[in-house]
MIVO-46262 format. One record per residue: x, y, z of N, C-alpha, C, O in turn; residue in one letter; residue number from 1. Coordinates in Angstrom, 2 decimals, padded with zeros to 5 digits. Example, Ala and Ser with C-alpha at 12.3 -4.5 7.8 and 13.67 -1.06 7.14 Angstrom:
BEGIN
n_u:013.19; n_v:-005.69; n_w:007.80; ca_u:012.30; ca_v:-004.50; ca_w:007.80; c_u:013.20; c_v:-003.30; c_w:007.80; o_u:014.24; o_v:-003.32; o_w:008.46; nunu:A; baza:1
n_u:012.85; n_v:-002.25; n_w:007.08; ca_u:013.67; ca_v:-001.06; ca_w:007.14; c_u:012.90; c_v:000.03; c_w:007.87; o_u:013.41; o_v:001.14; o_w:008.04; nunu:S; baza:2
//
This chain:
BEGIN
n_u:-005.63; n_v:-005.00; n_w:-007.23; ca_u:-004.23; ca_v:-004.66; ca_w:-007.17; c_u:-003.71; c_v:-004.85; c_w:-005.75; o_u:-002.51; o_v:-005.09; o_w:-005.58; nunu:X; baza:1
n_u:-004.69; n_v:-004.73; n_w:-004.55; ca_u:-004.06; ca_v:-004.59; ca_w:-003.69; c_u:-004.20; c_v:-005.74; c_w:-002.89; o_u:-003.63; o_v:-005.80; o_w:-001.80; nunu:X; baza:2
n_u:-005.00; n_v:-006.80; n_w:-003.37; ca_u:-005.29; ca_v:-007.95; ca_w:-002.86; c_u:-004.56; c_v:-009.18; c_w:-003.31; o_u:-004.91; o_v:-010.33; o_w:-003.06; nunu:X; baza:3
n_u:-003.35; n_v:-008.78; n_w:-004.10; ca_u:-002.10; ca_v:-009.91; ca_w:-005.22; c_u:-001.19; c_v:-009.97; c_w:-003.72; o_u:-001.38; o_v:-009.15; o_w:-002.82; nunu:X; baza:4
n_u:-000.65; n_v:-010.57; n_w:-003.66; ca_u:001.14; ca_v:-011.25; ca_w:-003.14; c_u:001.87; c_v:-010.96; c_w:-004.10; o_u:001.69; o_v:-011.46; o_w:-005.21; nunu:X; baza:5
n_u:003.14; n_v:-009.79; n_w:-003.75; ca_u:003.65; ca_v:-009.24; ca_w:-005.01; c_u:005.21; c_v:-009.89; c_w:-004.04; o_u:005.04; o_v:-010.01; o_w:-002.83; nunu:X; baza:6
n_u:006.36; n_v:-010.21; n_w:-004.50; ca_u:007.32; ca_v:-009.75; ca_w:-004.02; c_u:007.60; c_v:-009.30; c_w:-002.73; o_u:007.08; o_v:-008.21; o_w:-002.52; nunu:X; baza:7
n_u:008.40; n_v:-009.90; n_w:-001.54; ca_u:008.06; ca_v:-009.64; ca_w:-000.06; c_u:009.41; c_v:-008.32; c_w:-000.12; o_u:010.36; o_v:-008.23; o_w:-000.90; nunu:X; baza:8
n_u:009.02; n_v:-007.42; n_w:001.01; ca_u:009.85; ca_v:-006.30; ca_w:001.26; c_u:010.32; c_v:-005.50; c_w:-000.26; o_u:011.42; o_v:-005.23; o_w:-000.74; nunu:X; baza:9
n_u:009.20; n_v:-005.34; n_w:-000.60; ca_u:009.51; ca_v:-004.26; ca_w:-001.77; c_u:008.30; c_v:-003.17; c_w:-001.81; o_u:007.21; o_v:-003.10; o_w:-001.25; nunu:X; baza:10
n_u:009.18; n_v:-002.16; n_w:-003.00; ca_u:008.40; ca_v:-000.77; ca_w:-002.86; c_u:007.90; c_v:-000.85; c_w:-004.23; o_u:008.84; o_v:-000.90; o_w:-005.03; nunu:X; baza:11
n_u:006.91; n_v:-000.87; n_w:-004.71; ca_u:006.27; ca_v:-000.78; ca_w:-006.32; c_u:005.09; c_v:000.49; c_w:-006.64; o_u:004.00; o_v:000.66; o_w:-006.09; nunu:X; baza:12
n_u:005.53; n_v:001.01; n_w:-007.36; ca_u:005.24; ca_v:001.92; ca_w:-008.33; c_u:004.20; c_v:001.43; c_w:-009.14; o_u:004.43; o_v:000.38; o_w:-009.72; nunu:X; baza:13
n_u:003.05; n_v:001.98; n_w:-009.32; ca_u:002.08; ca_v:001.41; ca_w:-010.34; c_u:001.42; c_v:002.73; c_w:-010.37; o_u:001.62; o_v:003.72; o_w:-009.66; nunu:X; baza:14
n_u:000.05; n_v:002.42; n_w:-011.96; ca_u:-000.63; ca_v:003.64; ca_w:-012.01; c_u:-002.21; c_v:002.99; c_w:-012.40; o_u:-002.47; o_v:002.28; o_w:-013.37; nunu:X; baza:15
n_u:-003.36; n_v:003.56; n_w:-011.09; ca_u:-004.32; ca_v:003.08; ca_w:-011.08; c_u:-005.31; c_v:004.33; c_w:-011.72; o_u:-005.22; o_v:005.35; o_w:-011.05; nunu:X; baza:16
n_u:-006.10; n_v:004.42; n_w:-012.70; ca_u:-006.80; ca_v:005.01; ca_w:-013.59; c_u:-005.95; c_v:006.38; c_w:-013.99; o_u:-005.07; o_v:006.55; o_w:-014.83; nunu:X; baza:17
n_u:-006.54; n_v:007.23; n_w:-013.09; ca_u:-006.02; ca_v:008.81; ca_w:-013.35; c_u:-004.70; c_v:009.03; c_w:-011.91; o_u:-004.00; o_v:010.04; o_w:-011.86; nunu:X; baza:18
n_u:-004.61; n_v:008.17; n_w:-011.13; ca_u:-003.66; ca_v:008.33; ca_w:-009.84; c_u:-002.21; c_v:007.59; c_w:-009.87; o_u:-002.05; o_v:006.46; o_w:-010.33; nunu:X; baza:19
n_u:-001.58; n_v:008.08; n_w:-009.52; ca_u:-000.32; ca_v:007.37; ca_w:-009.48; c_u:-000.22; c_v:006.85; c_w:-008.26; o_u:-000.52; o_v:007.56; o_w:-007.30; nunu:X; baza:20
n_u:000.27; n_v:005.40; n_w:-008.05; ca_u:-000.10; ca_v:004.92; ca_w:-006.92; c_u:001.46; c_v:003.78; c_w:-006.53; o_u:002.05; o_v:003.20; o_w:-007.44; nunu:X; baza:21
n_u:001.76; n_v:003.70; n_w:-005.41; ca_u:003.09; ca_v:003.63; ca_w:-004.56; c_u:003.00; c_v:002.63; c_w:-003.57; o_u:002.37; o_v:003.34; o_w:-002.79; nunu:X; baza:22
n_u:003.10; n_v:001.59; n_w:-002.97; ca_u:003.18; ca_v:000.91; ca_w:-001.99; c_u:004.22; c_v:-000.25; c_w:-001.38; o_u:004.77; o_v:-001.13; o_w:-002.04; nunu:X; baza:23
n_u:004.32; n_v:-000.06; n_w:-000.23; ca_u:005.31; ca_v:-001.51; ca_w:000.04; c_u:005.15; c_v:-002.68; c_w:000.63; o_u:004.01; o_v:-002.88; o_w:001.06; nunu:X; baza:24
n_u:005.97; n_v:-003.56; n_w:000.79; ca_u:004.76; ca_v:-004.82; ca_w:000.87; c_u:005.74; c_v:-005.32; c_w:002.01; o_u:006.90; o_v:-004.91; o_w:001.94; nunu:X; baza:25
n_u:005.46; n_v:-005.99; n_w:002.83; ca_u:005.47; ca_v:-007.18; ca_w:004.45; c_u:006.25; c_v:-008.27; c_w:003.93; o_u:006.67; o_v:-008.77; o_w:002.89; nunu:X; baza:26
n_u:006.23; n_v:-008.38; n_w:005.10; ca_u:007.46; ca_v:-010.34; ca_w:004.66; c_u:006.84; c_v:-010.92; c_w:003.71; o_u:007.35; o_v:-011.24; o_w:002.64; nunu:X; baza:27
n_u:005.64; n_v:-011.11; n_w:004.07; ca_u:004.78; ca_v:-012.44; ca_w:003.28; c_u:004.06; c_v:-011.76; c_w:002.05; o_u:003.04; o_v:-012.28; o_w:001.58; nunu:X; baza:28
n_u:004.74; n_v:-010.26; n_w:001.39; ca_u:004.52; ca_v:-009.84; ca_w:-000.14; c_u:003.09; c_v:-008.65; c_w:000.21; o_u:003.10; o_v:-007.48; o_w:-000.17; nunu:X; baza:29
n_u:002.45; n_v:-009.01; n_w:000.67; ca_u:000.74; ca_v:-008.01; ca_w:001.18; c_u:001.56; c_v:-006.75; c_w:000.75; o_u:002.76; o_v:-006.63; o_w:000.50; nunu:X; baza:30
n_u:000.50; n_v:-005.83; n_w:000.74; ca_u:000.82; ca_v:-004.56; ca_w:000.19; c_u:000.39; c_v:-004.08; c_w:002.18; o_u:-000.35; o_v:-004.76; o_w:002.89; nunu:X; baza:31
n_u:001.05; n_v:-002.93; n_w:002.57; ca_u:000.93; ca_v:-002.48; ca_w:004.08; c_u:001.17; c_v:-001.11; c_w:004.03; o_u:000.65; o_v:-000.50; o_w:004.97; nunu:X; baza:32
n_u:001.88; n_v:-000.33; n_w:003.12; ca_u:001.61; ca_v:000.75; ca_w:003.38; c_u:001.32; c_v:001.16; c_w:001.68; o_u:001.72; o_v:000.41; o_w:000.79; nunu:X; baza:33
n_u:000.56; n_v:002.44; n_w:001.41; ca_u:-000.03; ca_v:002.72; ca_w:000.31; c_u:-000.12; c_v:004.08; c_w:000.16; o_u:-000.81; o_v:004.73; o_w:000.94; nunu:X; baza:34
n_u:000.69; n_v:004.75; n_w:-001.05; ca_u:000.57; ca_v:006.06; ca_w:-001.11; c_u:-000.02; c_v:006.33; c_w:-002.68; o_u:000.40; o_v:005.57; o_w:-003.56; nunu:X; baza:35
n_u:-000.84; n_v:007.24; n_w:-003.00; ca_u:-002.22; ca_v:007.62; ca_w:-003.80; c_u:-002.08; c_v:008.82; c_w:-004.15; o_u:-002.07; o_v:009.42; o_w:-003.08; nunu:X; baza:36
n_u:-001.90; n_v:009.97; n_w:-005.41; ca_u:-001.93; ca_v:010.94; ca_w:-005.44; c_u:-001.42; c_v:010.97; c_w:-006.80; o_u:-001.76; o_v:010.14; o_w:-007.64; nunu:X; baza:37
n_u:-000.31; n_v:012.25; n_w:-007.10; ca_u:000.12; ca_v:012.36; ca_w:-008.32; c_u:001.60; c_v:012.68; c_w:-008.24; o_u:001.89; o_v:013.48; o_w:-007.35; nunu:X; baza:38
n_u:002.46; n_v:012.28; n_w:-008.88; ca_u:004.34; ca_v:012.03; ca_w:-009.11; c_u:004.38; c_v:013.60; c_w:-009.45; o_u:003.76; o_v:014.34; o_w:-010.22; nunu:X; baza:39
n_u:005.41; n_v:013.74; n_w:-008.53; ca_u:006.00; ca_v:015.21; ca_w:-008.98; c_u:007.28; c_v:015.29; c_w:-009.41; o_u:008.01; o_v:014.34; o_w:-009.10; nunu:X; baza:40
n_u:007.82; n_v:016.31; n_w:-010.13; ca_u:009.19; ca_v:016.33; ca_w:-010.37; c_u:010.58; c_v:015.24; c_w:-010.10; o_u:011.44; o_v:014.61; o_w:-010.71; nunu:X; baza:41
n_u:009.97; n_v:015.61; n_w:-008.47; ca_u:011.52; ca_v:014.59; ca_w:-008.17; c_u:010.38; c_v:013.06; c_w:-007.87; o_u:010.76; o_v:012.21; o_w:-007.06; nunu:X; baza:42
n_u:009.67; n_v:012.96; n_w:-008.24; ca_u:009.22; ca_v:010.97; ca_w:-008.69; c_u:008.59; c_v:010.77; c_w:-006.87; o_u:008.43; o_v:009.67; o_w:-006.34; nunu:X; baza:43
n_u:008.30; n_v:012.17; n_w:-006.16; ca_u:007.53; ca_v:011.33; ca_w:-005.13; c_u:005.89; c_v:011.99; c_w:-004.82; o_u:005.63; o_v:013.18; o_w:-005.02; nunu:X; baza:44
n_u:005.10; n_v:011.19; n_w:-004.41; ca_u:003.82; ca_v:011.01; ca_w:-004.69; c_u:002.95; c_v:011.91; c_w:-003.70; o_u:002.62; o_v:011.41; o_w:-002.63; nunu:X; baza:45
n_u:002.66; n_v:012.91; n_w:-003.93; ca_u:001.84; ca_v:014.23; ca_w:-003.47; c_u:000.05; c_v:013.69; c_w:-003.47; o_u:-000.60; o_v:013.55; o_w:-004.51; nunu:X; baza:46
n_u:-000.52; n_v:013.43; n_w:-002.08; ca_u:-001.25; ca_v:012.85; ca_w:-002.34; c_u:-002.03; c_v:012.27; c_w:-000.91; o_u:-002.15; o_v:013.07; o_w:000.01; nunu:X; baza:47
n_u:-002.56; n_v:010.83; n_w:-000.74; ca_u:-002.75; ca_v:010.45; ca_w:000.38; c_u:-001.73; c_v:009.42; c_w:001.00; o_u:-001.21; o_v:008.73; o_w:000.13; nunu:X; baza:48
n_u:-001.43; n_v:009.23; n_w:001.88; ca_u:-001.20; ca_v:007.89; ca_w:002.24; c_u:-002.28; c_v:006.99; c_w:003.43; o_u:-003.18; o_v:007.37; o_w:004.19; nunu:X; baza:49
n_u:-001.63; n_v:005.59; n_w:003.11; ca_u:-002.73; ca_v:004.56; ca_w:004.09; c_u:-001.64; c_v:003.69; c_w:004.25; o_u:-000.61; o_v:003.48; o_w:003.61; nunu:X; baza:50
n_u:-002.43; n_v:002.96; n_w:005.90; ca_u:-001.45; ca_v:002.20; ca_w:006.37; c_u:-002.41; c_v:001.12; c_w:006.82; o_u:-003.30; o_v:001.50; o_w:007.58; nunu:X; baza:51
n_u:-002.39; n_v:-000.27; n_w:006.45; ca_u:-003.28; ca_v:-001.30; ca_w:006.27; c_u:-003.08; c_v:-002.00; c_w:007.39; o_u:-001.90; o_v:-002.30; o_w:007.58; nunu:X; baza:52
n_u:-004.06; n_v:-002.47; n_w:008.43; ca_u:-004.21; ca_v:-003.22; ca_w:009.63; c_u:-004.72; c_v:-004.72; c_w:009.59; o_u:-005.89; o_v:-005.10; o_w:009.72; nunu:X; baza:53
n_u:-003.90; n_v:-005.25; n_w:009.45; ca_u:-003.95; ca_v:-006.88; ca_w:009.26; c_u:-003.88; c_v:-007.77; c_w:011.09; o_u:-003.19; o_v:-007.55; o_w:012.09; nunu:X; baza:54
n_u:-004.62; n_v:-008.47; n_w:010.89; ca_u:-004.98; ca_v:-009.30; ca_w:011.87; c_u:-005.18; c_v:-010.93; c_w:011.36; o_u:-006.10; o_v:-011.36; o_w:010.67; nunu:X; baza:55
n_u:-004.36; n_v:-011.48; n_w:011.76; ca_u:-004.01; ca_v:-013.14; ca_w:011.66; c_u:-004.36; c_v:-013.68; c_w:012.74; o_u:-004.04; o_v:-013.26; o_w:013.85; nunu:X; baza:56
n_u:-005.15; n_v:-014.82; n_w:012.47; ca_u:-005.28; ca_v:-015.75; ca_w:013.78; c_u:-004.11; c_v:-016.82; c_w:013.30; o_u:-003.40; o_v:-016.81; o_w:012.30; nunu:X; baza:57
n_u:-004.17; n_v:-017.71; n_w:014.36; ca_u:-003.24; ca_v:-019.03; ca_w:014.73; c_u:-003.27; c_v:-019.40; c_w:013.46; o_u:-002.33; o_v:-018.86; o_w:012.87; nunu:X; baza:58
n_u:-003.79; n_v:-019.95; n_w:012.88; ca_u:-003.65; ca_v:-020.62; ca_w:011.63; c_u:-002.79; c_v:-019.96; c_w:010.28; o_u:-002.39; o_v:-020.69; o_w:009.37; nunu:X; baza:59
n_u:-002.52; n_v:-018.28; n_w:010.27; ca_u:-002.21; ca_v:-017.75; ca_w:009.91; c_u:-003.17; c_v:-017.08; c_w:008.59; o_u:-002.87; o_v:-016.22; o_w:007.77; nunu:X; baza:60
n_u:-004.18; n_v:-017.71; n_w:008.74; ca_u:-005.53; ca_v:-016.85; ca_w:007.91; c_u:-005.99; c_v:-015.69; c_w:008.77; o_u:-005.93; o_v:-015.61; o_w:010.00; nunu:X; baza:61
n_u:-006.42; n_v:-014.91; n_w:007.99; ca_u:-006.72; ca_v:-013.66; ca_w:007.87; c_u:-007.82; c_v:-013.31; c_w:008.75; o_u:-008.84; o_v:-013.86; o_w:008.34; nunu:X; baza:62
n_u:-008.06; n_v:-012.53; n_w:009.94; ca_u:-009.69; ca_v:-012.44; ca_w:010.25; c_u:-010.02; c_v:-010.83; c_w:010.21; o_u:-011.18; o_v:-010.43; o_w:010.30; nunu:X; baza:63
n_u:-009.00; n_v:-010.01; n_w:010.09; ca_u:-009.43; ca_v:-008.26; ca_w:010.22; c_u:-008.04; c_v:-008.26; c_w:009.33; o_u:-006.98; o_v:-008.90; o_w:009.37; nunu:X; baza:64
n_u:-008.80; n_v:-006.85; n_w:008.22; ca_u:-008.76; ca_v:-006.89; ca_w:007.17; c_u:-008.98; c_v:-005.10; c_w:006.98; o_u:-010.14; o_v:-004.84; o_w:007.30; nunu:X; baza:65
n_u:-008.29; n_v:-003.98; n_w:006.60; ca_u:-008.68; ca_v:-002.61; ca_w:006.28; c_u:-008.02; c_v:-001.94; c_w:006.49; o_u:-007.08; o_v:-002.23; o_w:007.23; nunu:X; baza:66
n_u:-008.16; n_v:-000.61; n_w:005.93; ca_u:-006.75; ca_v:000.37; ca_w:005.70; c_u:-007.18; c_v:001.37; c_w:005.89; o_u:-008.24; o_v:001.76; o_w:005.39; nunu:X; baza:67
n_u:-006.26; n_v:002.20; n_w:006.87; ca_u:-006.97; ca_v:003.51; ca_w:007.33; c_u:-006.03; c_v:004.58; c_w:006.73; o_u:-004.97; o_v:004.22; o_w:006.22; nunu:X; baza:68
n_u:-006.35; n_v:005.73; n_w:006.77; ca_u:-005.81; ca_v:006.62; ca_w:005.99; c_u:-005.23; c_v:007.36; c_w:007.06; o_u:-005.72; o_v:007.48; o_w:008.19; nunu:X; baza:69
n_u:-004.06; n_v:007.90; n_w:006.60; ca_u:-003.36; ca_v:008.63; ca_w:007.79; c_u:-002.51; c_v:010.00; c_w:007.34; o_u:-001.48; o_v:010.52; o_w:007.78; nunu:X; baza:70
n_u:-003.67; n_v:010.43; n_w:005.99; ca_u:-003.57; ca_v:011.68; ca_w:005.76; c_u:-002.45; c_v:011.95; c_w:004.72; o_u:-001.72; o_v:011.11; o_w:004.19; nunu:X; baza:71
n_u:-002.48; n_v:013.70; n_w:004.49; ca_u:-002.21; ca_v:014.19; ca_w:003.16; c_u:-000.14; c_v:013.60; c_w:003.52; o_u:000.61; o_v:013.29; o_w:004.45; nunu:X; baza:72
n_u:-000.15; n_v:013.76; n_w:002.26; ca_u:001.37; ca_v:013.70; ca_w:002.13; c_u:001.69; c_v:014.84; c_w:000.85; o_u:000.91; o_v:015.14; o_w:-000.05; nunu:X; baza:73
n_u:003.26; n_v:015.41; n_w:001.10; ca_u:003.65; ca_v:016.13; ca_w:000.29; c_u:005.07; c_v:016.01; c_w:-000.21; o_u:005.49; o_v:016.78; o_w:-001.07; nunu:X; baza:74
//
């Protein structure tokens, strides 16, 4: 899921097994930030978030690659 080119500068809503899962995506569609947890009342996601560290060389391929977590959200 998190490795597709979805749509550049958007926020998508999806649901991965038992988690409800939230992210938005970069110019070039990548998913960059990622929120994980469960939808509450008012539709926002109680849970973790992560913020994904991308590294491009010259060519514009990929060489660092991973997403660190930057804690609870409410």
């Amino acid at each position: 899921m998190l490795n597709k080119l979805y749509e550049p500068s958007t926020f998508i809503n999806a649901k991965f097994k038992r988690y409800d899962v939230a992210f938005k995506t970069d110019d070039a569609g990548r998913p960059i930030l990622l929120f994980i947890g469960k939808t509450d009342a008012d539709g926002k996601i109680k849970g973790e978030r992560f913020a994904r560290k991308l590294v491009t060389g010259t060519d514009g391929g990929i060489i660092k690659d991973h997403w660190d977590n930057k804690g609870k959200i409410s």
